[in-house]
TIDREN-589305 format. One line per field, with one value per residue: residue number from 1; residue in three letters; chain; x, y, z of N, C-alpha, C in turn. Coordinates in Angstrom, 2 decimals. Example, Ala and Ser with C-alpha at 12.3 -4.5 7.8 and 13.67 -1.06 7.14 Angstrom:
BEGIN
pos	c(1_2);
code	c(ALA_SER);
unit	c(A_A);
n_east	c(13.19_12.85);
n_north	c(-5.69_-2.25);
n_up	c(7.80_7.08);
ca_east	c(12.30_13.67);
ca_north	c(-4.50_-1.06);
ca_up	c(7.80_7.14);
c_east	c(13.20_12.90);
c_north	c(-3.30_0.03);
c_up	c(7.80_7.87);
***
This chain:
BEGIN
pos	c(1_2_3_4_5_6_7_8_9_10_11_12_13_14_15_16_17_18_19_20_21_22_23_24_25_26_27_28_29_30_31_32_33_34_35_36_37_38_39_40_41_42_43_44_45_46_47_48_49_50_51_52_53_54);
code	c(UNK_UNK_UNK_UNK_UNK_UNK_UNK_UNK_UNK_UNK_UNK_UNK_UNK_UNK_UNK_UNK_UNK_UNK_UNK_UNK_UNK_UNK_UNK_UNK_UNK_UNK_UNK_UNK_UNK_UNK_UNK_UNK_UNK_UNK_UNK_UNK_UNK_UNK_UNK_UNK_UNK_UNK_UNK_UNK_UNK_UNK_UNK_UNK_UNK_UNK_UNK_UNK_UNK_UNK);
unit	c(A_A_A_A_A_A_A_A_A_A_A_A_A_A_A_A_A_A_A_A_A_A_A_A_A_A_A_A_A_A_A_A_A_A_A_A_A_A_A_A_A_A_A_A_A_A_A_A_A_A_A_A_A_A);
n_east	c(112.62_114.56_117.43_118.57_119.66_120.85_120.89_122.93_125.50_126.14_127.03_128.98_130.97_133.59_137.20_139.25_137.43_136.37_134.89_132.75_132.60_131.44_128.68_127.38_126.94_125.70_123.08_122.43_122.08_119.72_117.70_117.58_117.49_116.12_117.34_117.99_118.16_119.62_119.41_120.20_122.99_123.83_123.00_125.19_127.09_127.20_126.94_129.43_130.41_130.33_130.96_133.92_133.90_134.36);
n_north	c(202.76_205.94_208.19_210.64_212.72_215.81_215.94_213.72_215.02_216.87_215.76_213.97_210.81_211.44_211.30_209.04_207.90_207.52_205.44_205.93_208.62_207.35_206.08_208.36_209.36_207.91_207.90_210.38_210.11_207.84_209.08_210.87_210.05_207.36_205.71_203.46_200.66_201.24_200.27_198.01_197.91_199.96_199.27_197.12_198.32_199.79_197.75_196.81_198.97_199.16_196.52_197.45_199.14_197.47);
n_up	c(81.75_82.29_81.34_82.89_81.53_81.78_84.40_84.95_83.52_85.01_87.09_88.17_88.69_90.71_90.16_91.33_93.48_97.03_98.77_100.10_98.63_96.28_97.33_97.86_95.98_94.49_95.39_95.23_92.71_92.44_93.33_91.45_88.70_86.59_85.31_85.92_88.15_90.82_93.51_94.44_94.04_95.64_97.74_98.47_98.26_100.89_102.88_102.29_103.72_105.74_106.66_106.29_108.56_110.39);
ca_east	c(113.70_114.70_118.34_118.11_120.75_121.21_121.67_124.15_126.35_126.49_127.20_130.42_131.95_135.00_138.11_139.95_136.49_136.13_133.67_131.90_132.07_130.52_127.81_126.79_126.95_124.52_121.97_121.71_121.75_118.36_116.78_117.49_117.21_115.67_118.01_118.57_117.99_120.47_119.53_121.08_124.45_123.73_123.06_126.22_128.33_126.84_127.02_130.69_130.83_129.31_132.27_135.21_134.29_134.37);
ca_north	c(203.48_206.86_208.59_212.47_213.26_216.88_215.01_212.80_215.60_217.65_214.93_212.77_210.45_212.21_210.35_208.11_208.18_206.67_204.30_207.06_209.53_206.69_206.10_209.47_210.39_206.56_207.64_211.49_209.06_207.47_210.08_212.48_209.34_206.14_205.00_201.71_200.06_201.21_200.60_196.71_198.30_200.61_198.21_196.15_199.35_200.63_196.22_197.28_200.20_199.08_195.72_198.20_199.74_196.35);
ca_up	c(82.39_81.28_81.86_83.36_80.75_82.25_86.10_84.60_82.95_85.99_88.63_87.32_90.17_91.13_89.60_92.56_94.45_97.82_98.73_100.56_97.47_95.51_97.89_97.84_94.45_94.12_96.91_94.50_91.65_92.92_93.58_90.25_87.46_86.80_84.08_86.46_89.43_91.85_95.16_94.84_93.97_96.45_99.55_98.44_98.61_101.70_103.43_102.33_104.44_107.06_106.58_106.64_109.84_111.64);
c_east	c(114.16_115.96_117.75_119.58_121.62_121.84_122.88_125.32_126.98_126.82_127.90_130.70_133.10_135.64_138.85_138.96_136.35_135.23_132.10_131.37_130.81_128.89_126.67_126.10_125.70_123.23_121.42_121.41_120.32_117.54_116.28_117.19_117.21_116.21_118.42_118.66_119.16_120.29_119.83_122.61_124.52_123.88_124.29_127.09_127.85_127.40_128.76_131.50_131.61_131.08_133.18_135.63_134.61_135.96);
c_north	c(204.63_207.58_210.21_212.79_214.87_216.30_214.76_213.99_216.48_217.23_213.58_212.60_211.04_210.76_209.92_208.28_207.40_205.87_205.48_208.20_208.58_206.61_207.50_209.92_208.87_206.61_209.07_210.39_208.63_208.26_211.26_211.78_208.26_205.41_203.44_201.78_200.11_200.84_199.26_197.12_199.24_199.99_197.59_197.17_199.62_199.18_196.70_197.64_199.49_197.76_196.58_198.49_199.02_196.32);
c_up	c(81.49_81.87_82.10_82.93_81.57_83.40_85.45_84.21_84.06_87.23_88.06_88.67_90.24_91.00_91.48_93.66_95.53_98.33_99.39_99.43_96.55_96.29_97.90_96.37_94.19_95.04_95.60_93.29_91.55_93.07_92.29_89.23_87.53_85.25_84.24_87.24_90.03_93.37_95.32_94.93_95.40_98.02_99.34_99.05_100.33_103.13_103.26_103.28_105.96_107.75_107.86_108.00_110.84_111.91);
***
């Protein structure tokens, strides 16, 4: 696993982020650096969502 140091510096979660910001910013996450297996955190948040709207 290797961080994309640059990614990371230029794509901070926005402070008081909503479940939606997070999601987003964990879907570019996946896609720009393989510093760690996100796409379990990812389905939890998203199983979340999905919750809320019920």
């Amino acid at each position: 696993m290797k961080i994309n140091k640059a990614w990371h510096l230029k794509n901070k979660v926005p402070k008081n982020a909503t479940l939606k910001d997070k999601i987003k910013w964990h879907e570019g996450h996946a896609k720009n650096c393989s510093c760690r297996d996100s796409a379990t955190h990812l389905k939890k948040m998203k199983a979340k969502q999905k919750e809320n709207r019920s």
